[in-house]
Structure formats: C-alpha cells, structure tokens
C-alpha positions as CSV (number, residue, x, y, z in Angstrom):
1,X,150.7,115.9,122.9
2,X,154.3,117.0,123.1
3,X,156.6,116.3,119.9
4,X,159.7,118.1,119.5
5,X,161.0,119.1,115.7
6,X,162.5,121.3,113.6
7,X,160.5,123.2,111.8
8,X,158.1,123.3,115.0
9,X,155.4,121.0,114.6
10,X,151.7,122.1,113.7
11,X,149.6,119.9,116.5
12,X,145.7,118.7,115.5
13,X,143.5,116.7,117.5
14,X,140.9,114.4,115.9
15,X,138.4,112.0,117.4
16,X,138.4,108.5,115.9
17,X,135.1,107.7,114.6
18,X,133.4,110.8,115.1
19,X,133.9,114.5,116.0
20,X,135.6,116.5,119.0
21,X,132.7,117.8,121.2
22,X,131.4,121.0,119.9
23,X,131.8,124.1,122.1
24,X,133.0,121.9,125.2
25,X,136.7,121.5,123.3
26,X,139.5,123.9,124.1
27,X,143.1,123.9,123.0
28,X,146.1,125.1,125.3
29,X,150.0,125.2,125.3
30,X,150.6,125.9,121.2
31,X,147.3,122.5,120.8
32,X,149.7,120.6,122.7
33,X,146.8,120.0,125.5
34,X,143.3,119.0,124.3
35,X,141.1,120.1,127.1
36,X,137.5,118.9,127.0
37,X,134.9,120.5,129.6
38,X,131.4,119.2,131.1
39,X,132.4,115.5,130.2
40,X,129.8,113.3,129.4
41,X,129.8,109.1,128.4
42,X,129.8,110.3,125.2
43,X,132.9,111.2,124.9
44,X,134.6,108.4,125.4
45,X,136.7,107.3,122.4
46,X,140.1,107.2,121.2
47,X,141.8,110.6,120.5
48,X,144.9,111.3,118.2
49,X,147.0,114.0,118.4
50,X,148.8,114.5,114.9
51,X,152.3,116.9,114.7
52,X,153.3,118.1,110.7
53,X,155.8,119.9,109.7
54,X,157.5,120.0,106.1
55,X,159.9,117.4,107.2
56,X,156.5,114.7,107.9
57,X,154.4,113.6,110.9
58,X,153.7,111.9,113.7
59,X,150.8,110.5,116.0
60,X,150.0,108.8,118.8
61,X,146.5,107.6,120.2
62,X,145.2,108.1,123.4
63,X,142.2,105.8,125.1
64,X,139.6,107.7,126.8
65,X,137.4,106.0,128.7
66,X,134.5,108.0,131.3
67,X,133.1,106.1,134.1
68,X,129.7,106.9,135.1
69,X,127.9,106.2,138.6
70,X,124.8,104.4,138.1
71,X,121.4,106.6,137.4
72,X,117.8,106.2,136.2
73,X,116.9,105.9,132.8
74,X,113.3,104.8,134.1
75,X,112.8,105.4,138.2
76,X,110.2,102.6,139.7
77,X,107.3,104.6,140.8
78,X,105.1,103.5,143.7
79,X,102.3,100.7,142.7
80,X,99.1,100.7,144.3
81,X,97.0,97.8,144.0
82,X,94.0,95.7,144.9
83,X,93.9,91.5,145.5
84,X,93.4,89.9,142.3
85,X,95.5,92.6,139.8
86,X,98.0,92.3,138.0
87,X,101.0,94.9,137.9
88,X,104.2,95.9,136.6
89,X,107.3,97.1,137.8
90,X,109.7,99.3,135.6
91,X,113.4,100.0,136.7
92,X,115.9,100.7,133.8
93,X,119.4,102.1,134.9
94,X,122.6,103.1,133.6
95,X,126.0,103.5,134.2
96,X,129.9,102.3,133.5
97,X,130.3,100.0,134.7
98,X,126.5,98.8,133.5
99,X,125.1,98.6,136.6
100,X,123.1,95.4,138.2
101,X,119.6,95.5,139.1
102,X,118.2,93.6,141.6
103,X,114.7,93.0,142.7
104,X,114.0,93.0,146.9
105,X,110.6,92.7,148.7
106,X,110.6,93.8,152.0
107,X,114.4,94.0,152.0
108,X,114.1,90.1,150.8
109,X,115.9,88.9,147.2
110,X,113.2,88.0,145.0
C-alpha cells in the first residue's frame, strides 16, 4: 500500500467483514506491506489499506483469493461385507476450486 503525501501518511490495514488473522499478521516498510503467514482458505477476503494524514485519506481494496488442492473432510474407509447387506460409502472432500467426486468400481464409472 504505497501513497505518497505531505504530511506522510499514517497506513492501516483492515479486513472487510471480519478481522486480520491474529498472530499470523505482520506489518513491514512504515505498514506499507501487510504480510500474512501460514495462509489458510480463511483468509480469503477483501483487504483495504487506508493512508490519513491531517490533509484526509485515501484507500484502495485489494481481492484475496487462496486456492486450495483438494483434501478429505471424510476419507472412504475400506467396507467389508457379506451377500445380502447393505452398505454405505462416505467420501466428502474439499478444495478451491470445490473439487468433483466421482464414484469408480473396479476402475469403471458407476
């Protein structure tokens, strides 16, 4: 967030819609760089850096978006059973892009 004034500009950061991540957020350059470690989905949002001084202010907003790779919210486990039963088959994933699940038996689409 670089804004050039006289008096020098005091920078914040906020988070629309919610708060900067606590104890993962550090400030560097003057608060001109927002610098957010151990990134998770979460964190995705709009950020706006704000410059005061006496004279006014100024913002502008920044999209953050934070792609995931898919992973198991609920992993199928292994089903044993005999002729006749009934059973059920769990597989809940996640992701971003949400992730597609498809069903194969023996390598075949069901």
């Amino acid at each position: 967030c670089f804004c050039f004034s006289r008096p020098t500009p005091v920078i914040r950061w906020i988070k629309e819609g919610g708060e900067l991540p606590a104890n993962r957020t550090f400030f560097e350059n003057f608060k001109k760089t927002l610098k957010i470690v151990d990134v998770s989905e979460a964190d995705s949002g709009n950020y706006k850096c704000i410059a005061r001084n006496t004279l006014g202010s100024a913002h502008h907003v920044i999209s953050v978006t934070v792609k995931a790779a898919p992973y198991w919210i609920t992993a199928p486990r292994n089903l044993v059973l005999s002729p006749g039963e009934d059973g059920t088959l769990i597989c809940r994933a996640n992701g971003n892009p949400k992730p597609d699940i498809s069903w194969l038996a023996n390598g075949v689409p069901i």
